[in-house]
Backbone bond lengths (Angstrom), bond angles and torsions (degrees), N, CA, C in turn:
res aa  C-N    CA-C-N  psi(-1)  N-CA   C-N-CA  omega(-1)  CA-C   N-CA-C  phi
1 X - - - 1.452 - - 1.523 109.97 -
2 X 1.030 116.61 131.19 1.632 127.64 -179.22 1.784 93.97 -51.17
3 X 1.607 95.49 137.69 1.637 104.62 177.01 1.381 95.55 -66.94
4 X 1.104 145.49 -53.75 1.536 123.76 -142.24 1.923 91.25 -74.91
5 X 1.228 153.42 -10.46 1.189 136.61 177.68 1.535 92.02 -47.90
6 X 2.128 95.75 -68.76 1.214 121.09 -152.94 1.778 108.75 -34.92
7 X 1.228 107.40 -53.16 1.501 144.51 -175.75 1.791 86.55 -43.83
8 X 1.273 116.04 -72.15 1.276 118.09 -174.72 1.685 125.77 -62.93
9 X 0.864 107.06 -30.60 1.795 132.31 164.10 1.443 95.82 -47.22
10 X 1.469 102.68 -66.26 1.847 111.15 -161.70 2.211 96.41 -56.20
11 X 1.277 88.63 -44.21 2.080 92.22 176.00 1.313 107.11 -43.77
12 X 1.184 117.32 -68.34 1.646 125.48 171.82 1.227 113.19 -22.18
13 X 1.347 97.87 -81.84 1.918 100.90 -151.38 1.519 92.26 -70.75
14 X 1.078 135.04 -39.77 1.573 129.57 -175.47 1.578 123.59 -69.40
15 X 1.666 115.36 -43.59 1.684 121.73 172.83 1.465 117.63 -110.85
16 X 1.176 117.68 -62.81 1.644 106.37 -161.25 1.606 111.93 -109.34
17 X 1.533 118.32 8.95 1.458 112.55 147.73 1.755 102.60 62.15
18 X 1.315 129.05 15.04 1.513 111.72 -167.15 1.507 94.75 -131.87
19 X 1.297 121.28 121.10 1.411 131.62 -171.01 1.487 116.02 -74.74
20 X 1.451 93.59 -39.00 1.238 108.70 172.97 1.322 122.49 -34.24
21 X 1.288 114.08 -84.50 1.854 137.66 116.89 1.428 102.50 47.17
22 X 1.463 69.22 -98.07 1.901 102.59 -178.27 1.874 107.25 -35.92
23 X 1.273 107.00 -60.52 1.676 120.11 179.96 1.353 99.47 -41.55
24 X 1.543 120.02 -75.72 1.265 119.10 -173.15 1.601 134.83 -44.94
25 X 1.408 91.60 -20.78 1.655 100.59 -178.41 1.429 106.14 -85.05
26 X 1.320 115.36 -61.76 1.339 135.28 166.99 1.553 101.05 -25.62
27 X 1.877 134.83 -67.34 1.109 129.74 -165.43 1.310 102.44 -63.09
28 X 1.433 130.25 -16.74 1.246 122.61 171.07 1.981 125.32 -57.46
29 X 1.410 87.73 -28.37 1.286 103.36 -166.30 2.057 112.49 -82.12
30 X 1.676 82.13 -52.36 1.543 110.88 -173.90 1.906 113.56 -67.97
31 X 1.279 85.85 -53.01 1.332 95.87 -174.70 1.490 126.58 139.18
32 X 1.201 110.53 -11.40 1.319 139.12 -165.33 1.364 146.76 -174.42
33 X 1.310 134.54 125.46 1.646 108.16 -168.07 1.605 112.75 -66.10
34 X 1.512 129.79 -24.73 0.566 140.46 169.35 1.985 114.13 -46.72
35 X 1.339 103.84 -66.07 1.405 104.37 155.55 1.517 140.30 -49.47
36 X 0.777 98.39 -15.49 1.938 126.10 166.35 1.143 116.60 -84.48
37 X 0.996 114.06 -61.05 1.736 117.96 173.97 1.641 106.35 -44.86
38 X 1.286 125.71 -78.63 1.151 141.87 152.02 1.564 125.08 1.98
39 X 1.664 101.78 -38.63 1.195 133.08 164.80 1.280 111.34 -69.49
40 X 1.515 127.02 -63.41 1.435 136.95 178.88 1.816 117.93 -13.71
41 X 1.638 113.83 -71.38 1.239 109.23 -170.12 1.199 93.14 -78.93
42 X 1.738 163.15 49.85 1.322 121.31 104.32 1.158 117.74 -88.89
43 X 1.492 156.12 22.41 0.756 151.49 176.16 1.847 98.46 -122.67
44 X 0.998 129.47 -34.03 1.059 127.05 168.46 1.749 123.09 -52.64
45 X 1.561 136.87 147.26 1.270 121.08 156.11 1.754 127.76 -50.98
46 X 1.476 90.54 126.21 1.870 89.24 179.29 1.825 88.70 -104.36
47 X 1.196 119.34 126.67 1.648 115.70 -172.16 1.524 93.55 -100.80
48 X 1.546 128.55 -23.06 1.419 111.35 -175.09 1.718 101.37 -62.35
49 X 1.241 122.21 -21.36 1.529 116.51 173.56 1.598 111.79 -63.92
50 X 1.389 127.84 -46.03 1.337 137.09 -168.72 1.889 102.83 -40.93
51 X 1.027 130.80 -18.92 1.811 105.19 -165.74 1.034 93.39 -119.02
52 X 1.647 105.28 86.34 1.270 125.22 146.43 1.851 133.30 -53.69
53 X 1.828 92.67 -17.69 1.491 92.43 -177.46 1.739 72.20 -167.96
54 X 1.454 81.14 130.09 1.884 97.52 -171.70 1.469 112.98 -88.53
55 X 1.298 117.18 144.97 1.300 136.80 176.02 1.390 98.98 -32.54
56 X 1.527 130.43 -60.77 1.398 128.13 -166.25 1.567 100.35 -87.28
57 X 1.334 145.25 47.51 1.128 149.40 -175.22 1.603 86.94 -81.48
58 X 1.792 108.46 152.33 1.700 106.55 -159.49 2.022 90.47 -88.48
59 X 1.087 113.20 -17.81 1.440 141.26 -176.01 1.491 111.67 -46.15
60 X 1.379 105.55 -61.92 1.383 115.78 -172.74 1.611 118.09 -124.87
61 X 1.219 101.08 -168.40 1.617 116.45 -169.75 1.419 102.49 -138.88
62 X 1.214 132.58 117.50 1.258 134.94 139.71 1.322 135.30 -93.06
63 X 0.998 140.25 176.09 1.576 153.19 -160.81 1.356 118.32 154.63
64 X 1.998 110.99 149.43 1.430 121.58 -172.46 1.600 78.28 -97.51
65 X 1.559 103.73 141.41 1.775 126.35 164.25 1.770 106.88 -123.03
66 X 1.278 96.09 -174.02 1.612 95.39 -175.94 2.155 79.90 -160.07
67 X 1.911 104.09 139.66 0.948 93.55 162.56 1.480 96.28 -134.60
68 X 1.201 111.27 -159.61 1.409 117.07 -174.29 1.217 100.63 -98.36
69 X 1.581 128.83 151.52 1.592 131.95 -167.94 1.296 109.57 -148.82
70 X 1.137 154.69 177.56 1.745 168.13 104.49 1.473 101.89 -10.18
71 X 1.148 143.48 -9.26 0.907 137.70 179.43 2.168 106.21 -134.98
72 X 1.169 86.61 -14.17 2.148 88.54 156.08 1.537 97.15 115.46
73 X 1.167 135.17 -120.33 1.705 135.71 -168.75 1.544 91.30 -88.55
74 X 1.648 109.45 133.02 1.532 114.75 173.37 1.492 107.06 -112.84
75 X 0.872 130.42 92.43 1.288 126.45 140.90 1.587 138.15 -7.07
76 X 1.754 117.25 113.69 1.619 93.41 -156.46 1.603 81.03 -146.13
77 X 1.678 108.41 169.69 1.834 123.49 150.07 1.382 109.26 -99.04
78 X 1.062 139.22 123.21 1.197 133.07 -174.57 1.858 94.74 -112.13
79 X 1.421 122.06 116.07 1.553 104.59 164.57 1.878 83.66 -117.94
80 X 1.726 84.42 170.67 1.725 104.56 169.49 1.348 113.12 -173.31
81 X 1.162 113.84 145.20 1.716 120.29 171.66 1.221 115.03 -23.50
82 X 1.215 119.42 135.02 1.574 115.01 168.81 1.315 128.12 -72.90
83 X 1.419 94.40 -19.42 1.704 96.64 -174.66 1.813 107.69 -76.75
84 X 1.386 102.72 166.17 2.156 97.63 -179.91 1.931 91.80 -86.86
85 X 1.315 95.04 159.75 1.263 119.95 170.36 1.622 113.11 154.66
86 X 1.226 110.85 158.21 1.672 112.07 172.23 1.557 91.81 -86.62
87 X 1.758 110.73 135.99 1.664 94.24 168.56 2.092 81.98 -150.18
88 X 1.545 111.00 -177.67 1.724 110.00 -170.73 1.421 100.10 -75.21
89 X 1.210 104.16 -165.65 1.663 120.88 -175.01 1.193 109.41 -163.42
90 X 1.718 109.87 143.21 1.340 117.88 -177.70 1.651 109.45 -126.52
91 X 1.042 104.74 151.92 1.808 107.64 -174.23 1.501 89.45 -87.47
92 X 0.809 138.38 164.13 1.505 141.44 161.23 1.856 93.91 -133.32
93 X 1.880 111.34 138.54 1.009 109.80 -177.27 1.612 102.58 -136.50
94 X 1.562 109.16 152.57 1.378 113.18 -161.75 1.312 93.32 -70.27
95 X 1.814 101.89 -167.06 1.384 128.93 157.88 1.362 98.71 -99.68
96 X 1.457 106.30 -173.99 1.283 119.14 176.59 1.823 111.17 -69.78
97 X 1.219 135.59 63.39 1.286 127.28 -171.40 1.719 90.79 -169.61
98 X 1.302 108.07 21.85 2.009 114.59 175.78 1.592 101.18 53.66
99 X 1.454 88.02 -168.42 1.587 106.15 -179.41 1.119 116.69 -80.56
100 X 1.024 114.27 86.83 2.028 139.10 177.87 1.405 99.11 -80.46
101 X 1.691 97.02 155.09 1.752 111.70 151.92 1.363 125.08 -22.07
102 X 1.502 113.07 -32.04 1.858 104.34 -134.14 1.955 76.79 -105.53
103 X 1.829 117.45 -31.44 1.037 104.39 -174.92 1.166 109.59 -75.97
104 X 1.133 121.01 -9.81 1.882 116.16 -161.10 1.956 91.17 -91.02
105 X 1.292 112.76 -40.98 1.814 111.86 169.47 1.553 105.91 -47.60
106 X 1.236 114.51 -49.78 1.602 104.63 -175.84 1.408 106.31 -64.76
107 X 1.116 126.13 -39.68 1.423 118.86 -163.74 1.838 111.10 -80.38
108 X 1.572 98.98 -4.55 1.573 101.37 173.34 1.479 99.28 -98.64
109 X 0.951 135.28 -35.85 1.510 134.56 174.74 1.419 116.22 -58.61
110 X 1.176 105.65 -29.22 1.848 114.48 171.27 2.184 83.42 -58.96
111 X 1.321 88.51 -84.50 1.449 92.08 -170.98 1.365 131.41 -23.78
112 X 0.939 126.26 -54.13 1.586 137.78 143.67 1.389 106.13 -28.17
113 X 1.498 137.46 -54.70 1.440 134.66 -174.01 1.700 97.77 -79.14
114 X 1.002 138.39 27.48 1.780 147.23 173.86 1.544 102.90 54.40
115 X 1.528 105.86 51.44 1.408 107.14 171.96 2.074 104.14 -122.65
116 X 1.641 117.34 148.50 1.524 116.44 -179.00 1.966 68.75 -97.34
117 X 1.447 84.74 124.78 1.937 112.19 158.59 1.271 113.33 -106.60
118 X 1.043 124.08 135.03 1.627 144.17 147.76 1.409 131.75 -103.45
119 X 1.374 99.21 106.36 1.475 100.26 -170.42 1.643 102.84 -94.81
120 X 1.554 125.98 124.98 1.556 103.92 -169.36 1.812 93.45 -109.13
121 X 1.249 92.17 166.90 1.350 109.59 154.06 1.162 132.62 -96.93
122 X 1.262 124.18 105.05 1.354 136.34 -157.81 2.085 94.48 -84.75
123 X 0.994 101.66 -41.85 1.308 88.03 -173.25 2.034 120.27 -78.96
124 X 1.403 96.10 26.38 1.747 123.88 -176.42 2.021 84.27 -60.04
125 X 1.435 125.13 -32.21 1.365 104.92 -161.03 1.523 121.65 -82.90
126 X 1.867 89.83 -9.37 1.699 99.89 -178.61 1.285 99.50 -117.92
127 X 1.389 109.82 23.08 2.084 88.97 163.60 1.611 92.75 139.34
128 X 1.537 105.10 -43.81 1.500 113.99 -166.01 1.957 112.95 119.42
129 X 1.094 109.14 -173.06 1.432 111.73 -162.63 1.926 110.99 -85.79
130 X 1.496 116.16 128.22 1.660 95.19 176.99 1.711 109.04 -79.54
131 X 1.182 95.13 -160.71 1.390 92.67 -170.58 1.629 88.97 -102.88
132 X 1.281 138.03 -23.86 1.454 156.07 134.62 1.253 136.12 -4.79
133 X 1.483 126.00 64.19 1.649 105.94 -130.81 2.028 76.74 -93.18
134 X 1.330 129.32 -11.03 1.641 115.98 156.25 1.777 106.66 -28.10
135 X 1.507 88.17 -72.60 1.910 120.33 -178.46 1.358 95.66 -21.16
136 X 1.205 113.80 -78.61 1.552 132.35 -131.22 1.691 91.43 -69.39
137 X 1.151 123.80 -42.45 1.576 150.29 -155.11 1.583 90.08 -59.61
138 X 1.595 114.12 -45.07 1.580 107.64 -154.93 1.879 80.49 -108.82
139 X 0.954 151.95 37.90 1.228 141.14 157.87 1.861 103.01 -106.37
140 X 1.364 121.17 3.37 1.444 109.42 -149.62 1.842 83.68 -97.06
141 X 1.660 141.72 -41.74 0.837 129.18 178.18 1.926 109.54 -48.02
142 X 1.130 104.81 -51.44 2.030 90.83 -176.95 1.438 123.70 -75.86
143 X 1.825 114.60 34.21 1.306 126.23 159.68 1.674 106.68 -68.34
144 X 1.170 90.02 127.64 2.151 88.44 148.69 1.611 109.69 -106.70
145 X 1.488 80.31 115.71 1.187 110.39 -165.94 1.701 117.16 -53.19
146 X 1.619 102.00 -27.88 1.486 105.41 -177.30 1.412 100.40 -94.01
147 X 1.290 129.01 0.02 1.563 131.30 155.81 1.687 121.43 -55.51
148 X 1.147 90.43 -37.86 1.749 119.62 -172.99 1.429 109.27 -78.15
149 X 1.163 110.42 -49.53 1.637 105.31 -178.28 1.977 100.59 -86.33
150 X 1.230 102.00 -9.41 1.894 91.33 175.66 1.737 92.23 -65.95
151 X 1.704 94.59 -64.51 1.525 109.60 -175.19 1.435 112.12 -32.51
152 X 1.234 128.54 -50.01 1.825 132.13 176.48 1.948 100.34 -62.82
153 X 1.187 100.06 -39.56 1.679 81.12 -166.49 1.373 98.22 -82.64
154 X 1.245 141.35 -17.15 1.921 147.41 -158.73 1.841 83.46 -89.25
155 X 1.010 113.02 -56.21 1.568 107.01 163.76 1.371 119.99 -36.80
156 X 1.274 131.46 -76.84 1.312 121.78 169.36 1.159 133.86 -46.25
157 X 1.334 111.69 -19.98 1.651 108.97 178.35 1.838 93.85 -92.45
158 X 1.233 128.95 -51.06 1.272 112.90 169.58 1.522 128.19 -30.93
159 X 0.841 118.34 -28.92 1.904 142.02 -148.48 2.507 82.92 -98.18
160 X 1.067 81.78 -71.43 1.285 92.76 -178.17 1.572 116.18 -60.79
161 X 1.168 122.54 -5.79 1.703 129.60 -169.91 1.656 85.73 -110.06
162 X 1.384 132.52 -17.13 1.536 106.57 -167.97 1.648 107.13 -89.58
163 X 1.354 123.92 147.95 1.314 147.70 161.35 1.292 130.41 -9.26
164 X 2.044 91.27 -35.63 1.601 105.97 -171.04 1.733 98.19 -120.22
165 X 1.503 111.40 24.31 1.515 112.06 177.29 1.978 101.53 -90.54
166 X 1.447 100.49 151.86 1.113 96.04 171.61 1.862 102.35 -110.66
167 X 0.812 101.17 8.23 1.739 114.10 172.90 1.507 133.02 96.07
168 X 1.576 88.72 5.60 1.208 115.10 -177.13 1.691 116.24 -93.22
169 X 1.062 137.52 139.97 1.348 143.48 -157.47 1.774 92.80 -153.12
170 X 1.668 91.09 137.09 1.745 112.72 152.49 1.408 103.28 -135.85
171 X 1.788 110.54 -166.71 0.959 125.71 -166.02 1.308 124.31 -150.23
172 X 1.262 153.73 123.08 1.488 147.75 -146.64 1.813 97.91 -139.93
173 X 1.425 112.70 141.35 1.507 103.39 170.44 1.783 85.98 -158.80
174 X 1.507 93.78 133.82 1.420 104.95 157.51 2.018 110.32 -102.62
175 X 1.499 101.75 133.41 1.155 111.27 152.53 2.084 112.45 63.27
176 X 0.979 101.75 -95.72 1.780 109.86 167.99 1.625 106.51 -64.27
177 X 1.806 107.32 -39.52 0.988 103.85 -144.06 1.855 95.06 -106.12
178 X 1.846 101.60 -9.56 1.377 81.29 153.37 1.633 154.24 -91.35
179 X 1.579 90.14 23.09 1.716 123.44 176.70 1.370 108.25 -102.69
180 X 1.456 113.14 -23.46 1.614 95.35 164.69 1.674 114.43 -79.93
181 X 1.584 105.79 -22.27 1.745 99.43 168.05 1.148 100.54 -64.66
182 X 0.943 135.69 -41.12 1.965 126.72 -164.84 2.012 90.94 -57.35
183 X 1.325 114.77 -43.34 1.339 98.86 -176.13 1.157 133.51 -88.45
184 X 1.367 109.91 -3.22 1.370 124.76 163.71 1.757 103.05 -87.81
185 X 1.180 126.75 -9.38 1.598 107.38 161.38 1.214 131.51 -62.31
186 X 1.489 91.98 -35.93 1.590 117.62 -171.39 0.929 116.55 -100.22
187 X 1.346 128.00 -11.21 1.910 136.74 172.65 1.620 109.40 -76.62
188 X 1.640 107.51 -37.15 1.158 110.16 -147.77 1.863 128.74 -141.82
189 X 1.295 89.92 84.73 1.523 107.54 -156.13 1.793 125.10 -48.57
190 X 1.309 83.62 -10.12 2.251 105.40 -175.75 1.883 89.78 -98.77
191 X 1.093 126.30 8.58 1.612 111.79 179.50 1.564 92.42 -85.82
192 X 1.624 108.31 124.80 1.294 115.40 167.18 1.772 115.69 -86.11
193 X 0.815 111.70 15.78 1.561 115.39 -174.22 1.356 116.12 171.30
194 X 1.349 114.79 141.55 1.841 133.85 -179.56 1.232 106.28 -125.62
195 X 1.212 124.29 134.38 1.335 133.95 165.63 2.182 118.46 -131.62
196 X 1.033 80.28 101.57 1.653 87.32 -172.46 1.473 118.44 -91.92
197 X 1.266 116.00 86.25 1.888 110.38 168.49 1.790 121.44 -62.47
198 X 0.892 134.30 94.28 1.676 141.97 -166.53 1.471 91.03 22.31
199 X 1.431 113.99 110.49 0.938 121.30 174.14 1.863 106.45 -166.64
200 X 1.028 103.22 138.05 1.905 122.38 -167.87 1.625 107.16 -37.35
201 X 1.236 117.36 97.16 1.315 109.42 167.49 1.356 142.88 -32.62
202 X 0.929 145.95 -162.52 1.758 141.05 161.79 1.260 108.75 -102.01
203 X 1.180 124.75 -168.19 1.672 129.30 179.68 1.379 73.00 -105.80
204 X 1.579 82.66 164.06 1.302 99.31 -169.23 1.625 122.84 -111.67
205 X 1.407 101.20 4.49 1.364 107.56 140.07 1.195 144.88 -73.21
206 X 1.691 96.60 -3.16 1.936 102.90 179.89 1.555 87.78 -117.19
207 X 1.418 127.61 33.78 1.537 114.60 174.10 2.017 98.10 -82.42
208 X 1.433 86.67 -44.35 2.066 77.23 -177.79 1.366 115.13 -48.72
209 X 1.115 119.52 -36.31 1.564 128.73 174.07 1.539 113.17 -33.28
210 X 2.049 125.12 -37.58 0.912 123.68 -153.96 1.858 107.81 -82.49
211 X 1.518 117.93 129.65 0.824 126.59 -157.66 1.335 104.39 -104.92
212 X 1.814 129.01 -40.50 1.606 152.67 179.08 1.595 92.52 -66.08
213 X 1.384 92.67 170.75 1.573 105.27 171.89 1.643 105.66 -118.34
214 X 0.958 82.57 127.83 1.820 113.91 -175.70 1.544 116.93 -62.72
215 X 1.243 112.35 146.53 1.614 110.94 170.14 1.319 91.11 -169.44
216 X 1.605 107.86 119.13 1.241 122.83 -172.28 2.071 118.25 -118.54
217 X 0.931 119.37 111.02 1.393 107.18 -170.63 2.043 102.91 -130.25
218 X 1.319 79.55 127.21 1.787 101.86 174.96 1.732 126.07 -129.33
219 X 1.194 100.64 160.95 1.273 90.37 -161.38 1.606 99.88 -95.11
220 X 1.300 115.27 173.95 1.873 117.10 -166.57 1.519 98.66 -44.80
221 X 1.446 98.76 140.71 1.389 106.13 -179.63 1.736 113.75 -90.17
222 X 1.357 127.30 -1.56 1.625 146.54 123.70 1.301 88.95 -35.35
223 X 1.406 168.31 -111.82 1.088 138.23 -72.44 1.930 87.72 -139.18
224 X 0.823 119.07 -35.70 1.948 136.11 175.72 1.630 97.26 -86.37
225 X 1.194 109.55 53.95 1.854 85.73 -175.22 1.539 110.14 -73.35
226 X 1.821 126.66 -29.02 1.255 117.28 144.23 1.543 138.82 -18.82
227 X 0.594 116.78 -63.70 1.780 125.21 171.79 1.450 120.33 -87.84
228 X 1.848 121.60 -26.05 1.014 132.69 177.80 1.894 101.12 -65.67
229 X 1.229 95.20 -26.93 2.012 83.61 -160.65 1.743 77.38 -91.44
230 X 1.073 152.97 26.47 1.230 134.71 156.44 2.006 134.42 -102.25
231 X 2.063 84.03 -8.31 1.200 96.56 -175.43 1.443 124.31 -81.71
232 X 1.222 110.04 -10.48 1.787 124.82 165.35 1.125 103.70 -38.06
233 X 1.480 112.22 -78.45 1.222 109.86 -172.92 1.366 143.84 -94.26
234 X 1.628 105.30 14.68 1.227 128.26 160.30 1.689 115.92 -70.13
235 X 1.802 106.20 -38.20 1.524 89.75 172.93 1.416 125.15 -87.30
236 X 1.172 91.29 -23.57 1.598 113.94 176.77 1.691 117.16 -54.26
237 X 1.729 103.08 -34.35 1.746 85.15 152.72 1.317 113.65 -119.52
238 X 1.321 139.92 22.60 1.514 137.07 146.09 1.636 85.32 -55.93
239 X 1.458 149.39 -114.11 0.727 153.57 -171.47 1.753 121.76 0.48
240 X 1.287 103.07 -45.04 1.627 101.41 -154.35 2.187 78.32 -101.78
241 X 1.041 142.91 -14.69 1.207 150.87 133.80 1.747 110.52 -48.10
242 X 1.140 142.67 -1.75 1.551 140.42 -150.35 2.061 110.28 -18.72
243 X 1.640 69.91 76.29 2.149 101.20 176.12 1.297 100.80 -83.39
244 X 1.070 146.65 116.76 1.101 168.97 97.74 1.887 105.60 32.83
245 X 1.075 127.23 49.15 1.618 141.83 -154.10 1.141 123.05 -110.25
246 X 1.369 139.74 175.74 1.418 136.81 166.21 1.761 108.56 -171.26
247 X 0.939 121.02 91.05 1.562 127.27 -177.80 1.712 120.38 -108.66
248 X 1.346 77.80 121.57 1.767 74.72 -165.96 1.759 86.73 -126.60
249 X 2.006 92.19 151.11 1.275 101.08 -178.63 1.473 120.45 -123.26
250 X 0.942 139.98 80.29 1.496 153.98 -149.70 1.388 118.60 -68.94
251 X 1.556 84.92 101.28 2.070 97.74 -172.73 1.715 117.82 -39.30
252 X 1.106 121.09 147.39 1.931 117.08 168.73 1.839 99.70 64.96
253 X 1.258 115.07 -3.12 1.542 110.70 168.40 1.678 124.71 -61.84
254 X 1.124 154.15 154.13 1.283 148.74 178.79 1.902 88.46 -106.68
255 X 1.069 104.77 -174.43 1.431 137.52 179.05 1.885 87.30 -89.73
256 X 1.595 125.53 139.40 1.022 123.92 177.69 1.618 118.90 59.64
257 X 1.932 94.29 32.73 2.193 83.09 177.62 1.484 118.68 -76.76
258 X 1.636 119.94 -5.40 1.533 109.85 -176.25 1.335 99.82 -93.22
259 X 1.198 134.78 24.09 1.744 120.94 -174.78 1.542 102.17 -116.17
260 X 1.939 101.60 93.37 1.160 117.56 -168.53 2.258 103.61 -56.00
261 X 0.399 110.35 -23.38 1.539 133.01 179.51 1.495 124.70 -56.58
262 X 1.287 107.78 -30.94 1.609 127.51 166.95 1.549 113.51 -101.00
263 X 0.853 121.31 120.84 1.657 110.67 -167.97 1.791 92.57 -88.91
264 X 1.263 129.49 -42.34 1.241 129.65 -154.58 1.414 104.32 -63.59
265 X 1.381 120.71 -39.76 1.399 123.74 -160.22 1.938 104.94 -120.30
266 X 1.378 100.56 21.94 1.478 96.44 -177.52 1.472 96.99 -118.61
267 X 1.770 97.05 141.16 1.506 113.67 -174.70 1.864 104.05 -127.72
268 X 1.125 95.80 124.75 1.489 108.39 -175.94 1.335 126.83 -62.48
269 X 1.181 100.26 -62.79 1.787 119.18 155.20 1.697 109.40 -22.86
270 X 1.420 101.62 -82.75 1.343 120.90 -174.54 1.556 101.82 -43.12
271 X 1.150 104.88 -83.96 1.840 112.70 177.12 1.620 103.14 -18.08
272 X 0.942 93.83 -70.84 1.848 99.07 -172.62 1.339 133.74 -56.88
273 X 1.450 102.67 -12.95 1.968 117.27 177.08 1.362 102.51 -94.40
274 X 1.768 112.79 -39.46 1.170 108.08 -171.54 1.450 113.99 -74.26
275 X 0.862 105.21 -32.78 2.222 119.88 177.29 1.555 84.68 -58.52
276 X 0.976 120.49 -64.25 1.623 104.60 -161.49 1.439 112.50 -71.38
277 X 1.340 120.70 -34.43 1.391 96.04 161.57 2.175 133.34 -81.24
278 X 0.726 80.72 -1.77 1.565 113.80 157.41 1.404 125.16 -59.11
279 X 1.361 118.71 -68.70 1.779 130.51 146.52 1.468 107.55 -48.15
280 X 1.406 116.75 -53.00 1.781 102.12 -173.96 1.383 120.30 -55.71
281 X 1.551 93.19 -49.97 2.030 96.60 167.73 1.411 104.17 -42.93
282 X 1.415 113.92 -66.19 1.500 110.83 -153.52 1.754 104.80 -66.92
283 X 1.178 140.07 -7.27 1.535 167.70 152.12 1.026 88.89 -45.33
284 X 1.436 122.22 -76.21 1.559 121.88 -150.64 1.592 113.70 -83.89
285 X 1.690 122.81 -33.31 1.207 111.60 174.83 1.739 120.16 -110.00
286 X 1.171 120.23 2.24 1.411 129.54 172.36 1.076 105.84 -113.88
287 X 1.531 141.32 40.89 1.555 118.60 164.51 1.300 106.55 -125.07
């Protein structure tokens, strides 16, 4: 797909939320709105792709929970191994499109790797998630934002208060939701692990703050120049902070390459190095 759609896609779901919009620019490009449209579902979520490992998998256990948050009842997916044992736990956090199919698959695939996942719903403070990921897209400006990072850290201490925790906690964020890990690095000094998929760094005066060990993965900063022009100085004070980090930026990647679900902007390669180093972190500090 010609970058400038992609380029324009990334405008959408991130600033002005208007499809309409989007069509018109796009027919500029394509030739037509008609040709644009057409365009839409690959860049759009296809969720019949998302169940990579099914709800009734003989493996695990899922269930909807609710804990208490900074922002009042949180809304969550909770999956986990079926078998008993204390083992770590990872929050898994959306993108800007709520708690979808594709996040609730990741958070069973944790499970499958002998991790209790929590996938929350961040949007628990305005009602909860639509099924609408248009919807969901234009509800993300009337977050309070310091609601959100209570809500991420009330998660971790939940995670760590259950029966079958071994006390160990990480953290996963795609995209929106890998800027609320940036604030849970810096909020929260008991996080044993961060995992950031292109997602908004911190200022970089609250990088010393980070206490977890970091693992940061983005897609080519040629193709992300949004987030790419921010990584200068994101390593530049992980470094001059000596944070405990690892950021890797994955050549021919788009913005959004692990979201098996979008065909336009999903990269296989990428997805698949970064998952594995992803499990190794969570290997090395949650087991």
């Amino acid at each position: 797909m010609d970058q400038r759609i992609i380029d324009l896609y990334d405008d959408f779901v991130h600033s002005h939320f208007d499809r309409r919009l989007f069509l018109e620019r796009a027919a500029k490009i394509v030739g037509s709105v008609g040709a644009a449209t057409a365009l839409l579902p690959l860049l759009q979520s296809n969720y019949a792709l998302a169940a990579t490992i099914a709800e009734n998998d003989a493996r695990i256990i899922v269930e909807k929970v609710t804990y208490k948050g900074a922002s009042g009842d949180v809304k969550a997916y909770l999956a986990k191994p079926k078998a008993d044992g204390k083992r770590g736990s990872v929050i898994v956090v959306h993108q800007n499109r709520g708690l979808n199919p594709h996040i609730q698959d990741l958070a069973r695939r944790f499970a499958t790797d002998g991790y209790n996942a929590l996938a929350v719903d961040f949007l628990s403070q305005l009602g909860g998630s639509p099924t609408d990921e248009d919807e969901a897209m234009k509800m993300y400006p009337k977050l309070d934002n310091a609601k959100v990072t209570g809500d991420a850290n009330a998660a971790v201490e939940y995670m760590r208060s259950r029966a079958d925790s071994n006390g160990k906690v990480g953290s996963v964020g795609f995209c929106w939701g890998g800027g609320v890990i940036s604030q849970m690095a810096v909020t929260n000094p008991t996080l044993n692990a961060g995992v950031i998929y292109y997602g908004a760094p911190p200022a970089a005066a609250d990088v010393p703050k980070i206490k977890a060990k970091l693992l940061a993965n983005y897609g080519d900063t040629k193709l992300d120049t949004r987030l790419g022009a921010m990584l200068p100085d994101f390593e530049a004070a992980l470094k001059a902070a000596k944070i405990d980090y690892k950021l890797y930026v994955y050549e021919g990647a788009n913005h959004a390459f692990n979201d098996d679900t979008q065909q336009a902007r999903y990269e296989a390669n990428a997805a698949k190095t970064a998952w594995e180093r992803t499990l190794a972190l969570f290997k090395e500090t949650l087991a």
